[in-house]
C-alpha positions as CSV (number, residue, x, y, z in Angstrom):
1,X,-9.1,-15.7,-2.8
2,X,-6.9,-12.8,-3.2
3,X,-5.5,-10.2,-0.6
4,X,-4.3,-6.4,-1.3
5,X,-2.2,-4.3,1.1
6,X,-2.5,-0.9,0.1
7,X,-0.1,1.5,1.4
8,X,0.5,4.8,1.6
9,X,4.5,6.0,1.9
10,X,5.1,7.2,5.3
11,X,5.9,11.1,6.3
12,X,8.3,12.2,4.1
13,X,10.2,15.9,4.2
14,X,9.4,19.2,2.4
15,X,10.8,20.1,-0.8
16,X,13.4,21.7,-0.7
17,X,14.9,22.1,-4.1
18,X,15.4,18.8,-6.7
19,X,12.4,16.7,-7.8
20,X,9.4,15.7,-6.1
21,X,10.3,12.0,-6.3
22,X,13.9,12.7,-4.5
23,X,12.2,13.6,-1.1
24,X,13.4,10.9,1.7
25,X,11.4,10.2,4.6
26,X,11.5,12.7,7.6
27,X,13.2,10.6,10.9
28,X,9.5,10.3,12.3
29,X,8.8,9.1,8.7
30,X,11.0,6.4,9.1
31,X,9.7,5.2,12.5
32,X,6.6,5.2,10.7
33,X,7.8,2.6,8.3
34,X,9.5,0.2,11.1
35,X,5.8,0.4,13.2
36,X,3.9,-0.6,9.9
37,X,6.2,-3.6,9.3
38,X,5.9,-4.6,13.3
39,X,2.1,-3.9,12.7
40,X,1.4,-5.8,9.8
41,X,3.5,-8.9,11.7
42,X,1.2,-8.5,14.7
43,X,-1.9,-8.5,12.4
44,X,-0.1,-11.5,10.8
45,X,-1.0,-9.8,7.7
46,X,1.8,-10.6,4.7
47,X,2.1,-10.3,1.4
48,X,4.0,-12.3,-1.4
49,X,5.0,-9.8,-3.0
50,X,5.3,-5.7,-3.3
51,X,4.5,-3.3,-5.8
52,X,6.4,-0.4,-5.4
53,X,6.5,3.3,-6.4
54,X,10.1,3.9,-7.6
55,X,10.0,7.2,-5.8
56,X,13.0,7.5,-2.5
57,X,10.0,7.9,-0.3
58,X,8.3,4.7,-1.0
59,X,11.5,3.1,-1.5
60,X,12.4,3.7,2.0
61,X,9.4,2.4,3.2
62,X,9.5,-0.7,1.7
63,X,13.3,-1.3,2.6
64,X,12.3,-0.4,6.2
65,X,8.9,-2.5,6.5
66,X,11.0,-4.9,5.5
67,X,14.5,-5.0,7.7
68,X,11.2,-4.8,10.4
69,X,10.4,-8.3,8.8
70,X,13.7,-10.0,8.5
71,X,15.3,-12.7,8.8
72,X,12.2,-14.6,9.1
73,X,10.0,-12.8,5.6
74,X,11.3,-11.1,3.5
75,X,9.1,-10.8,-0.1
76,X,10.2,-9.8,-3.2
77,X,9.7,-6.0,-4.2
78,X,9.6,-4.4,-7.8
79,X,9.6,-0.9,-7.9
80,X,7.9,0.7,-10.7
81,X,8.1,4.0,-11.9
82,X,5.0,4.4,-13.3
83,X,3.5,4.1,-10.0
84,X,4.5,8.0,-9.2
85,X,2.4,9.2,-11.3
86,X,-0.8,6.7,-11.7
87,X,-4.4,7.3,-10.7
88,X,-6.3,4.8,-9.5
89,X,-7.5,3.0,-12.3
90,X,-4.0,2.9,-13.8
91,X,-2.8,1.0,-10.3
92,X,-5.4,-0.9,-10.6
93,X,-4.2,-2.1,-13.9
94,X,-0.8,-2.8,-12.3
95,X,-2.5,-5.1,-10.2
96,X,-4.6,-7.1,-12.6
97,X,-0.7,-7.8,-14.5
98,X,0.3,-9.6,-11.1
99,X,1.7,-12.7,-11.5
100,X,-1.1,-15.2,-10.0
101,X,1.0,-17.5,-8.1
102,X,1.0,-14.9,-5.5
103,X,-1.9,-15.0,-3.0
104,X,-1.2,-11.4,-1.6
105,X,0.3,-8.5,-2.9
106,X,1.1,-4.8,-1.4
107,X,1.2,-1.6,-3.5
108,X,3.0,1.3,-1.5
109,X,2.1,4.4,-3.2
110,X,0.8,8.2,-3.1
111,X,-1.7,9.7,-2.3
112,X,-4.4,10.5,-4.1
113,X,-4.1,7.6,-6.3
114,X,-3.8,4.9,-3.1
115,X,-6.8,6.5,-1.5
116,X,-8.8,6.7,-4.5
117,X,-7.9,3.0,-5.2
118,X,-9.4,1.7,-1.7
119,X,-12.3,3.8,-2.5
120,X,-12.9,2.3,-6.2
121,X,-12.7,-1.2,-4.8
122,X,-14.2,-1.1,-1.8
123,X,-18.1,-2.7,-2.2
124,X,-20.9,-0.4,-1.4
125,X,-21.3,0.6,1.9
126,X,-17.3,-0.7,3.2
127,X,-16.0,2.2,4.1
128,X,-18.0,2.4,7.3
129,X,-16.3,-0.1,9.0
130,X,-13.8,2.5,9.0
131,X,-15.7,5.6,8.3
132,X,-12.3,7.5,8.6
133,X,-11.1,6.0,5.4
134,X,-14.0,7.5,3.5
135,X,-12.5,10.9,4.2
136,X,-8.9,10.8,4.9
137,X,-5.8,8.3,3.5
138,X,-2.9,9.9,5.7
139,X,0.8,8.8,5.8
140,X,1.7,5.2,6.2
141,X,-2.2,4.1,6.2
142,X,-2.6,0.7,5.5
143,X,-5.8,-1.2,3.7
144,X,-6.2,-4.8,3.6
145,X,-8.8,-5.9,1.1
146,X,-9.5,-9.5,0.1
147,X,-11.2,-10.4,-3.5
148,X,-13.5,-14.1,-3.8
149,X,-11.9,-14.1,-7.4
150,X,-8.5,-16.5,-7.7
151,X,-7.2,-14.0,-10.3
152,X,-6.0,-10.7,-10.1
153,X,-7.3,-9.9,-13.5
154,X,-10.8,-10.3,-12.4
155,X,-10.3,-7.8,-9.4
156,X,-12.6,-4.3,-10.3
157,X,-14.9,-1.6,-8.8
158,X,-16.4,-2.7,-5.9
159,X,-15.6,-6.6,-5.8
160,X,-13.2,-5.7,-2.7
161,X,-14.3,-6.5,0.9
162,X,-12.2,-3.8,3.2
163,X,-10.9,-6.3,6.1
164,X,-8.5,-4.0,7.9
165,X,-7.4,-0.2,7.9
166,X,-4.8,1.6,10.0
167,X,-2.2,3.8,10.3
168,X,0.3,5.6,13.3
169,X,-2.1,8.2,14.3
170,X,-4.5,5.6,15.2
């Protein structure tokens, strides 16, 4: 069995001039990040390894899920570029190239590409164990879905189960 951790980044500031990828997290943003980490421990939800967006926000998250984690976990995290700007079916490509020693993997991303990718592998009728999730993805949401298949490669539309969903504004 297989487990996904999709995340969205949390809050991050306006542009103000530069590139879209450049914008850090907003202070709130970043207390965002620390309460998914503490949240995902509490949940005793975690993964083997993370799949990253290269972008500052999402690298900000990760770093600060993660000092939430140590000393006692701290996973391995690869931050891709390509992430930025994937849609869902190009994510979920990432995933199927994962390594398949690891049991559980996280992909912190944007949105509409991390919503979208819940939605795709969610099996019919999912989302209304957390009707919310049908309509709205906001920042530092968090989807935990587990797969019967023992290979990432084998993990498409619909074979998901949707086990958990959350976020700060809960």
């Amino acid at each position: 069995m297989k487990t996904l951790i999709l995340l969205r980044h949390a809050e991050a500031a306006d542009l103000q001039s530069g590139k879209d990828a450049e914008r850090p997290l907003t202070a709130r943003g970043r207390g965002m990040a620390m309460w998914v980490g503490n949240e995902l421990t509490k949940r005793a939800i975690r993964p083997d390894f993370i799949l990253s967006s290269a972008a500052q926000r999402t690298k900000e998250t990760c770093q600060l899920m993660q000092d939430a984690w140590a000393p006692d976990f701290y996973p391995q995290a690869f931050f891709d570029p390509a992430i930025y700007r994937a849609d869902a079916h190009e994510c979920l490509e990432m995933i199927a190239m994962q390594d398949e020693m690891h049991h559980s993997v996280m992909m912190i991303g944007h949105n509409p590409s991390i919503h979208q990718l819940v939605l795709l592998l969610c099996g019919a009728g999912q989302t209304q164990k957390s009707p919310e999730i049908a309509h709205r993805f906001p920042p530092t949401s968090c989807a935990v879905l587990t797969f019967e298949s023992d290979l990432w490669v084998h993990i498409h539309k619909g074979s998901g189960t949707l086990v958990d969903f959350f976020h700060p504004a809960e």
